[in-house]
C-alpha positions as CSV (number, residue, x, y, z in Angstrom):
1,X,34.6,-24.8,238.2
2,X,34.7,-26.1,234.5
3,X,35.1,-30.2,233.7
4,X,38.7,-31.3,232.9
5,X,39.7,-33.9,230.4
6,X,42.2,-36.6,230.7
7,X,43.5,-38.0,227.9
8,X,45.8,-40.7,226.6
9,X,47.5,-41.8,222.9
10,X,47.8,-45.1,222.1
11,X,49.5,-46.3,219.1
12,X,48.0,-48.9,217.2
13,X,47.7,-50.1,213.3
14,X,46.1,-48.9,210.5
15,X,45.3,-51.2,207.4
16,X,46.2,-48.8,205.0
17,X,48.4,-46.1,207.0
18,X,50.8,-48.1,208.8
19,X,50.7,-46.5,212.3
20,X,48.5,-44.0,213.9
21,X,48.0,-42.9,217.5
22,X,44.2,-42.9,218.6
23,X,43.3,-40.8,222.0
24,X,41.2,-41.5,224.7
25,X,39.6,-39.4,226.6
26,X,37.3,-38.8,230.0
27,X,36.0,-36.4,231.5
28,X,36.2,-35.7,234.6
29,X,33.2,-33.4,236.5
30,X,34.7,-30.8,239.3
31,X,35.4,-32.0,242.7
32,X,35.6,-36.0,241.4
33,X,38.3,-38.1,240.8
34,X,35.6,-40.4,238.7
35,X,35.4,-40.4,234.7
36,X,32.5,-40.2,232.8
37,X,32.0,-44.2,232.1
38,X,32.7,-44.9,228.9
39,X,31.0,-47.5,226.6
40,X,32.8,-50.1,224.5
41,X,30.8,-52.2,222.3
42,X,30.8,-55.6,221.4
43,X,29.6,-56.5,218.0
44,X,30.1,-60.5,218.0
45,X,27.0,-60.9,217.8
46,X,26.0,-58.8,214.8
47,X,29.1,-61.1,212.9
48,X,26.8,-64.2,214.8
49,X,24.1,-62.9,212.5
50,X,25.7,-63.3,209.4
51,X,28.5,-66.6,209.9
52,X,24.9,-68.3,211.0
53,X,24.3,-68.2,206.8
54,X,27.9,-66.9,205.4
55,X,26.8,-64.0,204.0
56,X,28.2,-61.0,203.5
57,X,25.6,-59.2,205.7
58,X,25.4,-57.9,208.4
59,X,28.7,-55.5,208.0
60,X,30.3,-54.9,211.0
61,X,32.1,-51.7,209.9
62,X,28.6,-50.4,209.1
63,X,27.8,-51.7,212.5
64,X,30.9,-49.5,214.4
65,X,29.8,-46.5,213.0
66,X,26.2,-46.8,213.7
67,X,27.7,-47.4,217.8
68,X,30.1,-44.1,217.2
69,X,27.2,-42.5,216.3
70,X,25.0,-43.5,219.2
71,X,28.1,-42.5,221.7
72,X,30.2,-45.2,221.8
73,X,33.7,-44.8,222.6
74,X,35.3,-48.0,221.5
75,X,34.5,-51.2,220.1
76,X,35.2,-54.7,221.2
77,X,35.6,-58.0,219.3
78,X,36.3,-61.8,220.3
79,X,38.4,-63.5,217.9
80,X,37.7,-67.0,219.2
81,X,39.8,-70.0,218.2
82,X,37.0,-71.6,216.5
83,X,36.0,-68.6,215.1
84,X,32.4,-69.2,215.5
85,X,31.5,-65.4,214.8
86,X,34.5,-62.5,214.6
87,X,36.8,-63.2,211.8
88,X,40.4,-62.3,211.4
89,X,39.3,-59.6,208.4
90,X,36.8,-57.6,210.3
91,X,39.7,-57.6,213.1
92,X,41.8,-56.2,210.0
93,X,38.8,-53.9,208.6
94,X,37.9,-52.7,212.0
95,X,41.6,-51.5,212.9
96,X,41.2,-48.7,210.7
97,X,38.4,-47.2,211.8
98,X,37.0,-44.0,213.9
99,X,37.1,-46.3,217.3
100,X,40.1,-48.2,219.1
101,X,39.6,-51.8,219.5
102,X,39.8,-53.8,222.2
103,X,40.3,-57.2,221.0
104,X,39.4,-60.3,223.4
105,X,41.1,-63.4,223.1
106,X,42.5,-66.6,224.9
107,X,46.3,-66.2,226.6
108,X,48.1,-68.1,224.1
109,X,51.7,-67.9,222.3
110,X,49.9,-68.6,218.9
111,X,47.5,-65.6,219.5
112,X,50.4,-63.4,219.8
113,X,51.5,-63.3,216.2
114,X,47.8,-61.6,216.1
115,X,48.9,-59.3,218.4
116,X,51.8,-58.2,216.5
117,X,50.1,-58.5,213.4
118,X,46.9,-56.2,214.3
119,X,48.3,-54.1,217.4
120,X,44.8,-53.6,218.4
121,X,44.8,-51.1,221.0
122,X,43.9,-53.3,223.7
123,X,43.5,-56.5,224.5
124,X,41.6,-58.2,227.1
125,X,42.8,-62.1,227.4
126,X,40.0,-63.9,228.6
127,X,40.1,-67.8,229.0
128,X,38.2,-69.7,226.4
129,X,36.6,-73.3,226.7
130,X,35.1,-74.4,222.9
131,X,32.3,-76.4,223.8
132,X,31.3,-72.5,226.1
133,X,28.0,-70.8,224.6
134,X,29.8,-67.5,225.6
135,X,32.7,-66.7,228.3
136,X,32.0,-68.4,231.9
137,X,34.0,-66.9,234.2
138,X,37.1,-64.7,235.2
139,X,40.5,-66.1,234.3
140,X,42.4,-68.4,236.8
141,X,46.1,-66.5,237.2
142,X,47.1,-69.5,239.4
143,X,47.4,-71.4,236.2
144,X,48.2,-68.8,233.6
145,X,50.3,-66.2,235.4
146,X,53.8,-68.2,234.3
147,X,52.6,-67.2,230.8
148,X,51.4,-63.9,231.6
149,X,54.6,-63.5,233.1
150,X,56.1,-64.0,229.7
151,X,53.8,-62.1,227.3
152,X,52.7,-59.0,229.0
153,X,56.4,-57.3,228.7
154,X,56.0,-57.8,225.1
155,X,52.6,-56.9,224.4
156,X,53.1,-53.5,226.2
157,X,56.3,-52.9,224.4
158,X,54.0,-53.3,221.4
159,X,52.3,-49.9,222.5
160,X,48.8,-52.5,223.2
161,X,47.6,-51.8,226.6
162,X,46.9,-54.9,228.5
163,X,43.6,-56.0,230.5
164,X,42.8,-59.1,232.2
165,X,39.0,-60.6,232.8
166,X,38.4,-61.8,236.3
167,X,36.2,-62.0,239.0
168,X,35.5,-59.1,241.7
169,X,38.8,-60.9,243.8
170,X,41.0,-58.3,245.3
171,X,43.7,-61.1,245.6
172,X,43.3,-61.6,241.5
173,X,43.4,-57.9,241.0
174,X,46.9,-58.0,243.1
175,X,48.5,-60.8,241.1
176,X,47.0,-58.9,238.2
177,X,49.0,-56.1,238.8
178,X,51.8,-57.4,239.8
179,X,51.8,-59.5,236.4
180,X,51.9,-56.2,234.3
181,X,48.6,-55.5,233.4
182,X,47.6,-52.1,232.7
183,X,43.6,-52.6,233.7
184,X,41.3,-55.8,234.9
185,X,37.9,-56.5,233.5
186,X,35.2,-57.5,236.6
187,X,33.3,-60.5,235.3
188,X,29.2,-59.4,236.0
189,X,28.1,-62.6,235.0
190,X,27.7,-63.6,238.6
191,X,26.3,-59.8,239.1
192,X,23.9,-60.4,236.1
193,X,22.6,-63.9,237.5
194,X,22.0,-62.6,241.5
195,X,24.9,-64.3,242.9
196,X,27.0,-61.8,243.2
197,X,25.9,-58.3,244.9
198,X,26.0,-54.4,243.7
199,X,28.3,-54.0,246.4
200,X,31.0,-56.4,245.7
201,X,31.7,-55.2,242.1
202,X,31.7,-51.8,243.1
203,X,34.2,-52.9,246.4
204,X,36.8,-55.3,244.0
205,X,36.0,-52.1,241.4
206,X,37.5,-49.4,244.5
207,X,40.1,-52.0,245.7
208,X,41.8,-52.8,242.3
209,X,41.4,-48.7,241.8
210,X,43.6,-47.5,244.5
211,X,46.3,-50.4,243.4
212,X,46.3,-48.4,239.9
213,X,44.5,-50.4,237.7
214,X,41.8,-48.8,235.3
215,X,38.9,-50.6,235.7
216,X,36.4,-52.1,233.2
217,X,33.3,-54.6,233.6
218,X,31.2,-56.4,231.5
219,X,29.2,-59.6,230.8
220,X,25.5,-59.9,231.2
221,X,25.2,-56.2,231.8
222,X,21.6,-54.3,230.4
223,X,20.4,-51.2,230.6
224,X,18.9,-51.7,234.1
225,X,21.5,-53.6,236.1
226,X,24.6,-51.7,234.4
227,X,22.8,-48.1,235.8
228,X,23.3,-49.8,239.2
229,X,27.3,-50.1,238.6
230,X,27.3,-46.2,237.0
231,X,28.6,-45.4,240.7
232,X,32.1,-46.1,241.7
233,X,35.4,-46.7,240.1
234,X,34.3,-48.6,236.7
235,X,36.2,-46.8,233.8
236,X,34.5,-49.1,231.2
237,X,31.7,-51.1,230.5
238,X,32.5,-53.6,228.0
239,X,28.6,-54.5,226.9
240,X,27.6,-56.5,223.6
241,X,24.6,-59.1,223.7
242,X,22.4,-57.2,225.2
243,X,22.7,-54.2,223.2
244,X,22.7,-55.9,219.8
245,X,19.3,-57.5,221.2
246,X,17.9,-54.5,221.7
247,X,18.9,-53.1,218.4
248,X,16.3,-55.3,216.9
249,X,13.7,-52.7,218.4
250,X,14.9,-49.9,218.2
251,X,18.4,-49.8,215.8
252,X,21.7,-49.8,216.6
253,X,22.7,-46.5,217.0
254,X,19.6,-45.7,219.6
255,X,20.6,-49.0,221.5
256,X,24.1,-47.9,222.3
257,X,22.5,-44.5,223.1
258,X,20.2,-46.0,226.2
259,X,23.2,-47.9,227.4
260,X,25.6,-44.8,227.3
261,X,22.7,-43.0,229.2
262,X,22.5,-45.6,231.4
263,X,26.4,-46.7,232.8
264,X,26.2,-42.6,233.4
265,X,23.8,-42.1,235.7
């Protein structure tokens, strides 16, 4: 038996092109109905590096294809409101490129016009406190699902898959579906601290699997506690700090190597 590949086209915007369709693809081994994980990479932090002096250094698009190189399959980018590290014009550079982009941001009407400006092709809302040294926790749908409720119809009919970050809740995953969303991203923070067990990721992972949600995960995820989540029904791992730490050792493009390794086992 030989591995088959699933695949998928997105449409989403190019800078000097107008539109283009990027696929995704996974591959899936014989006798499993589990993809190869694949490996999105966050590169606030490299754009941390160089807002901390306002240079023009360190360039990020030189930074995406350094990851494509080391086996990334996408890349990932918070465009915060106070824009402490990714900017609107590496959103704009990046959109062009070799990779699709997941772009994270808070669920707001004034972040759409982003959205139909950019048509990244995803988008991950996540909530977003400014006085935060990075994302806390999983989004509270209790409070934002009357705006969901509102935005997602559009944002799909955009062609821009949606994804929501939340805890490892099977009740959140419900509403999340429900809502519209096309996958959930489990918060590890809680994973990453010891507060939250292996087993429960991989359980809210299965759970919001068989409602027919792709499933990513990310936040506080290294080499050695992201092997440990490799198992299971994680499509995704959505992994930046640690990565872009490591890369002071040993270079980008072997950093993002170890971690693809890693989340496959």
């Amino acid at each position: 038996m030989t591995n088959r590949t699933v695949c998928l086209l997105s449409t989403g915007s190019h800078r000097k092109q107008g539109v283009k369709k990027i696929k995704i693809c996974a591959v899936v081994a014989p006798g499993s109905t589990d993809p190869v994980k694949r490996l999105s990479v966050n590169l606030d932090h490299v754009a941390t590096l160089r807002e901390q002096r306002h240079t023009p250094y360190p360039d990020l698009t030189r930074a995406a294809d350094l990851a494509r190189a080391g086996g990334a399959d996408g890349i990932t980018l918070h465009l915060r409101g106070d824009r402490r590290h990714i900017q609107e014009s590496d959103l704009a550079a990046l959109s062009g490129g070799l990779l699709p982009v997941t772009l994270e941001i808070a669920c707001t009407p004034e972040n759409m016009e982003i959205l139909r400006k950019y048509k990244p092709f995803a988008v991950t809302f996540v909530p977003e406190r400014p006085e935060e040294l990075t994302t806390e926790g999983g989004m509270n749908l209790s409070v934002a699902s009357a705006m969901l409720a509102r935005l997602i119809p559009e944002i799909r009919s955009l062609g821009i898959r949606v994804c929501l970050f939340l805890e490892p809740d099977e009740k959140a995953l419900r509403l999340a579906k429900d809502l519209g969303a096309t996958m959930v991203e489990i918060h590890t923070g809680g994973y990453a601290e010891g507060r939250v067990s292996v087993e429960e990721i991989l359980q809210a992972a299965d759970a919001g699997d068989s409602m027919g949600l792709e499933i990513n995960a990310g936040h506080g995820l290294t080499v050695e506690n992201a092997r440990r989540l490799g198992q299971g029904k994680i499509h995704e791992f959505s992994i930046g700090h640690s990565i872009i730490c490591r890369s002071v050792m040993v270079g980008l493009e072997e950093a993002v190597r170890e971690m693809k390794a890693a989340i496959q086992g």
